[in-house]
C-alpha positions in Angstrom: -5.6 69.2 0.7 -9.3 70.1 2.2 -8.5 67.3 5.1 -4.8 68.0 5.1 -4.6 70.0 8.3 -2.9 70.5 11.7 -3.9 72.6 14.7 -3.2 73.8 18.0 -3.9 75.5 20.9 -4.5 75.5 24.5 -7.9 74.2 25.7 -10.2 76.6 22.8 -8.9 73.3 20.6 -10.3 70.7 23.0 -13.7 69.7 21.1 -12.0 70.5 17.9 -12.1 67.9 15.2 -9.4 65.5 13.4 -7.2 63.0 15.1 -5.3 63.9 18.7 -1.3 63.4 18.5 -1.0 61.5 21.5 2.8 62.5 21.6 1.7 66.4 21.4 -0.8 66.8 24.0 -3.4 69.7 22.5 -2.4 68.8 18.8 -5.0 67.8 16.1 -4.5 66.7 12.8 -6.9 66.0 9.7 -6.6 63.6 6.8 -2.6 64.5 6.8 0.1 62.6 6.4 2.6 62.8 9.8 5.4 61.6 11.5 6.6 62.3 15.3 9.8 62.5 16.9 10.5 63.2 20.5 13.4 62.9 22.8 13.7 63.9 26.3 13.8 67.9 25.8 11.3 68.0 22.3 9.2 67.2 20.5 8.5 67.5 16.3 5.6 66.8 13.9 5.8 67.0 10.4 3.2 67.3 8.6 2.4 67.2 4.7 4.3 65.3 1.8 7.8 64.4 2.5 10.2 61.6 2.0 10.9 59.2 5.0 12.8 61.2 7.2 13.4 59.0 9.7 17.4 59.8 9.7 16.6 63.4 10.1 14.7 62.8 13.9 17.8 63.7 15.7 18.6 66.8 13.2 15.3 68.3 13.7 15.0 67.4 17.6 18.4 69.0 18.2 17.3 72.2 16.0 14.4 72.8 18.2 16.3 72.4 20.9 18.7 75.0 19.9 16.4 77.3 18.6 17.4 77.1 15.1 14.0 77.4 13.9 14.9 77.7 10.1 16.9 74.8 9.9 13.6 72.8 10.3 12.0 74.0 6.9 15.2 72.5 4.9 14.2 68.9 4.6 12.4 68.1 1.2 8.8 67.7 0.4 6.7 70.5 1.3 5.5 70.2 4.7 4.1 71.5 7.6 6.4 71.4 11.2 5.2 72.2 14.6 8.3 72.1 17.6 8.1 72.4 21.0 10.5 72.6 23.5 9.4 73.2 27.4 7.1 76.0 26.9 8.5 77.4 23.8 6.1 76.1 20.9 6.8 77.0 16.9 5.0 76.5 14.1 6.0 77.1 10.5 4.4 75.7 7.2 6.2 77.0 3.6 8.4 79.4 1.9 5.7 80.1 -0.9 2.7 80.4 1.7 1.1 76.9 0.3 1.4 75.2 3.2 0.1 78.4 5.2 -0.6 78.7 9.2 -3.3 81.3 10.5 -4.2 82.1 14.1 -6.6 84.3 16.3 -6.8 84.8 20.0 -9.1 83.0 22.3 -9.2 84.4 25.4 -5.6 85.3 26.4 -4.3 82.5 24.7 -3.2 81.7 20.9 -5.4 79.2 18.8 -3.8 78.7 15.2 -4.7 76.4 11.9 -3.2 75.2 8.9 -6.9 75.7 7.9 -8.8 78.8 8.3 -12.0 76.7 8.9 -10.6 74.6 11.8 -10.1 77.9 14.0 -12.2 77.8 16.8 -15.6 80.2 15.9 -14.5 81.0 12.1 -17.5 79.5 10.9 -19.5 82.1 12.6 -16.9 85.1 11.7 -18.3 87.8 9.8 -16.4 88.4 6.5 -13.9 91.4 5.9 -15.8 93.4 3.5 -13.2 96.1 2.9 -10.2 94.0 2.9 -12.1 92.1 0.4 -12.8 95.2 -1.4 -8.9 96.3 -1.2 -7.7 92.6 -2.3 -9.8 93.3 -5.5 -8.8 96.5 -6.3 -4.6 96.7 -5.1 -4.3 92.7 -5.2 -4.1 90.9 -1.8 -0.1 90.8 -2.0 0.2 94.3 0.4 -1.6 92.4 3.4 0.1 89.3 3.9 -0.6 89.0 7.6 -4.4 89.3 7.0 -7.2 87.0 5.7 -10.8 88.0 4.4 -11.9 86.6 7.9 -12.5 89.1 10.3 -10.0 88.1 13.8 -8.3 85.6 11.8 -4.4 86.5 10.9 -2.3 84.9 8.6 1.4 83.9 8.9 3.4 84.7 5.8 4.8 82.7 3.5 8.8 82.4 4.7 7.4 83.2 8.3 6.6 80.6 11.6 4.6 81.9 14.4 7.0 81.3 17.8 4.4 81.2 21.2 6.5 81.2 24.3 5.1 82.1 27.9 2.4 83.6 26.4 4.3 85.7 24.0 3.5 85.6 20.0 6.2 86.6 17.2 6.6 86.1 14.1 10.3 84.6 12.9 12.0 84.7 9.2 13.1 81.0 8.4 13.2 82.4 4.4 16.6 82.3 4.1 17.0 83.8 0.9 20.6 85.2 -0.3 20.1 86.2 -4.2 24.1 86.3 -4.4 24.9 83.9 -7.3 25.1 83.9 -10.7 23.0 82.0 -13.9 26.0 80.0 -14.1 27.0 79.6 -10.9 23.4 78.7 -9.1 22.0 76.7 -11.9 23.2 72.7 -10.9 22.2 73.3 -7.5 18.4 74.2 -8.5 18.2 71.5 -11.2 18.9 69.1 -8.8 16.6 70.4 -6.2 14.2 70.4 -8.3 15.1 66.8 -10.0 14.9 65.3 -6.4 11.6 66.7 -5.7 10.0 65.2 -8.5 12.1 61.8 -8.5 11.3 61.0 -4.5 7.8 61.3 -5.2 7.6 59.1 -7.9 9.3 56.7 -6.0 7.0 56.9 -2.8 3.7 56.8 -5.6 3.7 53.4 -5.8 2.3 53.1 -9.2 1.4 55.5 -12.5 0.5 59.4 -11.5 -1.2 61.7 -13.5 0.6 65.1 -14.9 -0.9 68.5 -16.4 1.2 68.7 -19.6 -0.1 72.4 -20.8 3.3 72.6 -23.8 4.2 75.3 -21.1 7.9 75.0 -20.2 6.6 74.1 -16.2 4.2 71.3 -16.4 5.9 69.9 -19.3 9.6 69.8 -17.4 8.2 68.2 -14.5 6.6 65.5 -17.2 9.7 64.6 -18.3 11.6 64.4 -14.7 8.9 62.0 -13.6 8.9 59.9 -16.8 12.4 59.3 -16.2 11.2 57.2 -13.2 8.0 55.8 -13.7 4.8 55.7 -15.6 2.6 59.4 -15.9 -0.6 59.9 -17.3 -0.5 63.0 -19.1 -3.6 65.0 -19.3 -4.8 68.8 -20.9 -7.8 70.7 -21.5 -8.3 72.4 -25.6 -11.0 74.0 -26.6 -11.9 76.7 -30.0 -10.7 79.3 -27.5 -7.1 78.1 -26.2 -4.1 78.0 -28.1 -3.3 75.6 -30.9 0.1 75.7 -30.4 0.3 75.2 -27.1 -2.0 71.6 -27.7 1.2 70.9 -30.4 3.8 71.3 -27.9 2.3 69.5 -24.9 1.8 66.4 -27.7 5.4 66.4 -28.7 6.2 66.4 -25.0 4.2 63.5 -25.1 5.6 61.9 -28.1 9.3 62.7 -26.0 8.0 60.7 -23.6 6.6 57.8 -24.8 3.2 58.9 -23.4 0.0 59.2 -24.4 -2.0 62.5 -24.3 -5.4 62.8 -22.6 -7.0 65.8 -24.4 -9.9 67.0 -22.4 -12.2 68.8 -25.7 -14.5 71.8 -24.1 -17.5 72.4 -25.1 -19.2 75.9 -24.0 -20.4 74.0 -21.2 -16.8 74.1 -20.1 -15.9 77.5 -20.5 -14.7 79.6 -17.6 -17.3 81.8 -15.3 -19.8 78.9 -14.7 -20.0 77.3 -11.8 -22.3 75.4 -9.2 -24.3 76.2 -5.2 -23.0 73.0 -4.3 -19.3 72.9 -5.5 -16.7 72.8 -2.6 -16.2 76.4 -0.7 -13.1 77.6 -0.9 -11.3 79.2 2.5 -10.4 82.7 0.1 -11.8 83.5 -3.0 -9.8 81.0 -5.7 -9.5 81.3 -9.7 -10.3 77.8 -10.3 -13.6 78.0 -8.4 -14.6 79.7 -11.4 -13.2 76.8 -13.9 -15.0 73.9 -12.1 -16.6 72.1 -15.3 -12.8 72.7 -17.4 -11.2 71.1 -14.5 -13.8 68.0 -13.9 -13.2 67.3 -17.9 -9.6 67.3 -18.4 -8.6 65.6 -14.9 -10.6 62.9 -15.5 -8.1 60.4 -16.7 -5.7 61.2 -13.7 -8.8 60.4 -11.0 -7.7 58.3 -8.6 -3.8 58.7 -8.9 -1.9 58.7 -5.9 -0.4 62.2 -7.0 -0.8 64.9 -9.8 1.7 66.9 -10.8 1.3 70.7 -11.7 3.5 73.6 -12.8 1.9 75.8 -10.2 5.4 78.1 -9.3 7.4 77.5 -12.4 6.5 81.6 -13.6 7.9 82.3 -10.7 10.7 80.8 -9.7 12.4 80.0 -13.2 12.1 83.8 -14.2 11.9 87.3 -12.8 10.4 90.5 -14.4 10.8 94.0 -14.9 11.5 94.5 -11.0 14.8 93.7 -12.1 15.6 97.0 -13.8 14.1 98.6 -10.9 16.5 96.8 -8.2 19.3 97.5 -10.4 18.6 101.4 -10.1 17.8 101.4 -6.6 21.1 99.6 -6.0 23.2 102.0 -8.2 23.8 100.4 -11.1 21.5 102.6 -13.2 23.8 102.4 -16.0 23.1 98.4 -16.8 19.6 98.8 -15.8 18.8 101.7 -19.1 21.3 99.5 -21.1 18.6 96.6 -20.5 15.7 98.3 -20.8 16.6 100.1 -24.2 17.3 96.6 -25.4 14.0 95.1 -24.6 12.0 98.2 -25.6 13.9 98.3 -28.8 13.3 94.6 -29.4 9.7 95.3 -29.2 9.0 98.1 -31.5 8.5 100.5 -28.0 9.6 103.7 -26.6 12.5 102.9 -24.7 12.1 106.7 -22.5 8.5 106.0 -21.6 9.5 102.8 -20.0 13.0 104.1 -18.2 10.6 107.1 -16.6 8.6 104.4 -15.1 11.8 102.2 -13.6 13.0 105.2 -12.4 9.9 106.3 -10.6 9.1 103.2 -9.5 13.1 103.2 -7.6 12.4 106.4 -6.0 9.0 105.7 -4.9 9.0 102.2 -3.1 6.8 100.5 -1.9 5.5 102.2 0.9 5.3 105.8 -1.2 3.6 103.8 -4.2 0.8 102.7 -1.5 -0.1 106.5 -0.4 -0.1 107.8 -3.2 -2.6 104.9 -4.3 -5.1 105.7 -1.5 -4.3 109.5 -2.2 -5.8 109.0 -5.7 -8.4 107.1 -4.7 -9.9 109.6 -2.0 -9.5 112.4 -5.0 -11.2 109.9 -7.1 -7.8 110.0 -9.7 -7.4 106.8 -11.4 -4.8 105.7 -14.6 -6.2 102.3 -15.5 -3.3 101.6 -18.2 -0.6 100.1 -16.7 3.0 101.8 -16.7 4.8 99.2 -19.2 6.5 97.6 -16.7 5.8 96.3 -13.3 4.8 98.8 -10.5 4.7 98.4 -6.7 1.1 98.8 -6.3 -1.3 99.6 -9.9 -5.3 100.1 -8.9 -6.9 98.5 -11.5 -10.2 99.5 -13.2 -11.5 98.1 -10.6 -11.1 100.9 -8.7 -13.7 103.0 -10.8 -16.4 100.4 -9.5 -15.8 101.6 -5.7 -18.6 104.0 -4.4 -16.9 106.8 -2.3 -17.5 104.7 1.0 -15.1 101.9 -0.7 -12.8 104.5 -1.9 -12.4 105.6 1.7 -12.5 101.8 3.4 -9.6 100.9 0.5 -7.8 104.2 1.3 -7.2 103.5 5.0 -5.7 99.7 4.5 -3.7 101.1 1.4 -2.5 103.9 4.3 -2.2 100.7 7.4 -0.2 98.4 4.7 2.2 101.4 3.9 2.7 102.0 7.9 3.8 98.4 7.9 6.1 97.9 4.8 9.7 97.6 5.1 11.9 99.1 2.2 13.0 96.4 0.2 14.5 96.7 -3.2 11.6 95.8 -5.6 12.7 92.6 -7.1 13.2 91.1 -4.0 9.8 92.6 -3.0 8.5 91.1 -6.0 9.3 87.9 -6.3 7.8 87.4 -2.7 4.8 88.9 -3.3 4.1 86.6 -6.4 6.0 83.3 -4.7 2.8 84.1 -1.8 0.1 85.0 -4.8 0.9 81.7 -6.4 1.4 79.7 -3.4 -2.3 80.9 -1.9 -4.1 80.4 -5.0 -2.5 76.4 -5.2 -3.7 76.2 -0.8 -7.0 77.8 -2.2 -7.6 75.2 -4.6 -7.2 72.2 -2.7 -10.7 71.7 -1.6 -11.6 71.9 -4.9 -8.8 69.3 -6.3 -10.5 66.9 -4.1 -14.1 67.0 -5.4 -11.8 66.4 -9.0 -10.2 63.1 -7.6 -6.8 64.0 -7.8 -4.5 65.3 -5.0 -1.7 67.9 -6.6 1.7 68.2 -5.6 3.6 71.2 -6.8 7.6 71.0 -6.5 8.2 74.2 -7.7 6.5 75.6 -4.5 9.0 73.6 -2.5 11.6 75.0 0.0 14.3 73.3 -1.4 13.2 74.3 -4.8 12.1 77.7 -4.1 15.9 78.4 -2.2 18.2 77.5 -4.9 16.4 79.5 -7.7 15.9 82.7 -5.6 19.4 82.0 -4.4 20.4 83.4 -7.8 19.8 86.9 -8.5 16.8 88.3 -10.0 18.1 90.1 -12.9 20.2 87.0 -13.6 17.0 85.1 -14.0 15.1 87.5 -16.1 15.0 86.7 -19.5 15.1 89.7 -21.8 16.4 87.9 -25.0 15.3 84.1 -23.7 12.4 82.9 -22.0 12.9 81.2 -18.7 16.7 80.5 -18.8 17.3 79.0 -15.7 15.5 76.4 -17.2 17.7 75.4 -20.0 20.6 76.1 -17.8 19.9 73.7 -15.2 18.9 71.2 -17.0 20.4 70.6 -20.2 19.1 67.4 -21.2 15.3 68.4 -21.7 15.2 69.1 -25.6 16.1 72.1 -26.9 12.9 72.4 -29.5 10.8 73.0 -25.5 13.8 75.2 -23.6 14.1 77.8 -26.9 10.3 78.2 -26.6 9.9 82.4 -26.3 6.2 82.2 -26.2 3.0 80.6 -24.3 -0.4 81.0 -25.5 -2.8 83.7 -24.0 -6.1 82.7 -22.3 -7.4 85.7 -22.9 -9.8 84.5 -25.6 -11.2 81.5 -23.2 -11.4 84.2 -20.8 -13.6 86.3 -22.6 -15.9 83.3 -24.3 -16.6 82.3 -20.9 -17.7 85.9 -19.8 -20.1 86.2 -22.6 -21.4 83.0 -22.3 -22.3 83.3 -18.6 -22.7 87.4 -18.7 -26.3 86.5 -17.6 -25.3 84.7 -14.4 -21.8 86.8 -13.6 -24.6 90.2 -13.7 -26.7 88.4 -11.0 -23.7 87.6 -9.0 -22.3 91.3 -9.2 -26.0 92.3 -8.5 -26.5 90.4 -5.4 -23.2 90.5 -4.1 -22.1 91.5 -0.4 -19.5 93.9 -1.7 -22.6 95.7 -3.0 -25.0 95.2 -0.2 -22.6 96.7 2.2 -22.1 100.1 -0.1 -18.4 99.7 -0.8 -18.8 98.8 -4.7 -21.7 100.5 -7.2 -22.6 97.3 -9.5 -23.7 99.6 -12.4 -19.8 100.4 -13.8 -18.8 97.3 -13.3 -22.0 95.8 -15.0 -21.3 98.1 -18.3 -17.8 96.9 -18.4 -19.2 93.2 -18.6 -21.3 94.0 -21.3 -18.6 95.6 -23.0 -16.5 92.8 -23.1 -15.8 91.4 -26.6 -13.3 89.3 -28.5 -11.4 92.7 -29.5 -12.6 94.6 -25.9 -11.0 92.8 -23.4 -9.6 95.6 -21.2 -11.1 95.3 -17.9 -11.4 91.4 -17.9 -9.1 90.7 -15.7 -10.7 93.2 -12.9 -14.0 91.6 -13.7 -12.6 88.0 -13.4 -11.4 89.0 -9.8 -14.6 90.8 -9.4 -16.0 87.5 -10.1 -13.9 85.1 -7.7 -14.9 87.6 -4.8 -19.0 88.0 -5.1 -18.7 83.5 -6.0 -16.9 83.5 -2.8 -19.0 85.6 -0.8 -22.4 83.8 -2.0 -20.3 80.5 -1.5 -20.4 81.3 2.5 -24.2 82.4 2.8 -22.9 86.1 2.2 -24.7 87.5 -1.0 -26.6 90.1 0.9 -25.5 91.6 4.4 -26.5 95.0 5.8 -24.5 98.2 4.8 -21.2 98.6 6.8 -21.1 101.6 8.9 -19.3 105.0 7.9 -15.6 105.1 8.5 -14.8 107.7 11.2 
């Protein structure tokens, strides 16, 4: 998706590049799929991978004429739609954030992008150091409006940016209601998410290729599509992943009729290597990091006219711990310590240790859980062991790796993101903040997919999709006793031997192969990096935390592996060394 684009604008677009709509005077698109519909009053451009909509024209024409700007996200496919009717212009991409829209001002006029890069003077846009910083240490998911661009804003997934007369808003087309049941919502999302597979495969025109992992996501999708058509199913192994999973995504193979394309790593392959002249990446990306694994594996599926991933499935066939926490903030504390006790029980842990935690975490919210984050760090107070269950903001050891001028940079967006936040019970909080986590890393990634050959789809990132599951309620779709039972629920024909599966192998052990292996390269990287540079992190912590990392010491890996995609990304963009930021006032 590195050419899949669309932008707009007044004249700041004019010497812009990609292909003019002649229909949509000041509209450009890149290597992207599109279709136009106009009538006297409208106009519509959509954008992305859809099925022929030609029958919808008049629906979506009449829906921008009205205003009804959600009801243009509700076609299939996921896709992105600009309307424009007189002077009112709207643009919206996706639910999940994947087909994302950011903007900046030029003048006294809005310029926005599907693609980051395509905004008029980002390539000369300074990076933002601190919100890079804060993204590392708190996770990016408390500033969804920002980007690591200085000037450059970012529409949230579930969001479309409305420019009328000069005015700019920002308008919910989510349209999530969690009010139904297991039971009750499961037919509805199986076949949302059956259709979703099954038009693609008929618009392929020919065999597609299919991550088959032996994880209940890719290996669902692998047998919707082999139900109409020919898949080539493809996975990476190596001494570090898990055996288990290599013996389910075979049998799902074997279910299929399908041979297996086992890419075998060799330490070449291992994670934390990569190359100066790899595709950059608009934000810092995980897989920028797994270039070689990816290059291996995917090699069978180079050239298909789609790949299918399980990029979503975490997310929108399950829910977590926020349940428990909804459920008390909603009043029904009762059910919520009857299903804690149970799953602490289950698992050999203290049931009252975990229930202090749900409790605190309902009476904090998420704005109190972001002060009192930036109140530790200023005092310097950090609990790197995570609560037990999930929390509404957790600073991470990476926190310890700030220098006091980081500490104070983090601080004040920890304090600006709390001033923003609207009180929301947490698993609704939740599952939107991880829909947008996975739904940037899969945008993220697309410059990369194209240097592998293969051009992913996801359908568990689209709207349709993404509706029906969060249309039933959280704690329905949390599995304490099963894993993942909307799965089994909505589809009751996929074999019982995958839907019972209650476990999924850990790449923790790849994870922390690759670090040794590379711990050479990854201490230059820290070294060098911006983020040190510009005084917000010291490099020595977090440089004795690498070396400490060993098959039975894996605690602050995953800081380290975020550490990681951040100093790649900055030396990615020319930005391994820039002058020290001044003090905050």
């Amino acid at each position: 998706m590195s050419e899949e684009w669309i932008s707009g604008g007044p004249a700041a677009l004019a010497g812009a590049q990609g292909k003019p709509v002649d229909e949509v005077p000041g509209l450009r698109v890149g290597a992207c799929r599109y279709e136009v519909f106009t009538s006297d009053r409208a106009r519509v451009v959509l954008a992305g991978d859809f099925p022929p909509p030609s029958e919808q024209g008049c629906l979506l024409l009449n829906a921008a004429v009205q205003h009804r700007w959600a009801d243009l996200t509700r076609m299939p496919g996921s896709y992105w739609v600009f309307a424009q009717h007189g002077a009112t212009a709207f643009v919206c991409g996706d639910v999940s954030g994947f087909r994302s829209i950011f903007y900046a001002e030029s003048g006294p006029h809005t310029v926005w992008s599907t693609s980051a890069r395509q905004l008029p003077d980002r390539h000369s846009a300074d990076p933002d150091l601190a919100m890079v910083a804060a993204r590392l240490v708190a996770g990016p998911e408390h500033w969804p409006g920002h980007t690591v661009y200085q000037g450059v804003s970012a529409v949230p997934g579930g969001f479309g940016l409305l420019l009328d007369d000069g005015r700019r808003e920002l308008v919910d087309v989510s349209g999530i209601v969690p009010s139904q049941t297991l039971a009750g919502g499961a037919e509805a999302f199986g076949q949302a998410l059956r259709r979703a597979v099954h038009w693609r495969m008929d618009t392929a025109g020919g065999p597609v290729g299919a991550d088959v992992s032996g994880g209940l996501d890719s290996s669902s999708l692998a047998i919707l599509a082999a139900e109409k058509g020919t898949i080539r199913a493809v996975t990476y192994s190596d001494a570090h992943t898990s055996r288990e999973d290599l013996d389910f995504a075979r049998r799902v193979a074997e279910h299929i009729h399908t041979p297996l394309e086992v890419g075998e790593g060799t330490p070449s392959h291992l994670p934390f290597g990569w190359s100066p002249t790899q595709p950059a990446t608009e934000q810092p990306a995980a897989a920028s990091l797994t270039m070689a694994q990816h290059h291996l594996y995917l090699r069978p599926a180079k050239g298909l006219p789609l790949h299918f991933t399980g990029n979503g499935g975490d997310v929108v066939l399950d829910s977590c711990s926020a349940a428990w926490i909804g459920m008390v903030q909603d009043g029904e504390r009762r059910a919520a310590r009857r299903e804690v006790t149970g799953w602490a029980r289950a698992r050999n842990r203290a049931p009252s240790d975990l229930w202090r935690a749900v409790t605190r975490a309902a009476a904090t919210g998420h704005a109190g859980a972001l002060m009192d984050a930036a109140t530790a760090l200023e005092e310097g107070r950090f609990e790197a062991r995570r609560p037990g269950v999930w929390s509404w903001c957790h600073l991470g050891v990476s926190a310890t790796w700030l220098t006091p001028e980081g500490r104070t940079r983090v601080a004040e967006l920890l304090r600006q993101a709390a001033q923003s936040s609207v009180p929301a019970r947490a698993d609704l909080a939740e599952q939107n903040m991880s829909l947008r986590l996975v739904g940037a890393d899969a945008r993220d990634t697309a410059p990369l997919a194209k240097s592998w050959g293969i051009r992913p789809v996801h359908p568990f990132l689209d709207n349709e999709v993404v509706r029906t599951a969060f249309a039933i309620r959280p704690a329905e779709r949390h599995g304490v006793a099963t894993f993942k039972p909307l799965l089994a629920a909505s589809l009751p024909h996929l074999p019982p031997w995958l839907t019972s599966r209650r476990s999924k192998g850990s790449f923790t052990r790849q994870l922390t192969a690759g670090m040794r292996h590379h711990e050479q390269e990854l201490a230059h990287l820290i070294r060098t990096s911006a983020l040190v540079s510009a005084g917000l992190v010291d490099p020595q912590p977090a440089l004795t935390a690498l070396s400490r990392i060993t098959g039975t010491h894996a605690g602050s890996l995953y800081d380290l592996q975020r550490l990681a995609m951040s100093c790649q990304w900055l030396a990615s963009h020319g930005h391994s060394a820039l002058p020290r930021l001044e003090s905050a006032c």
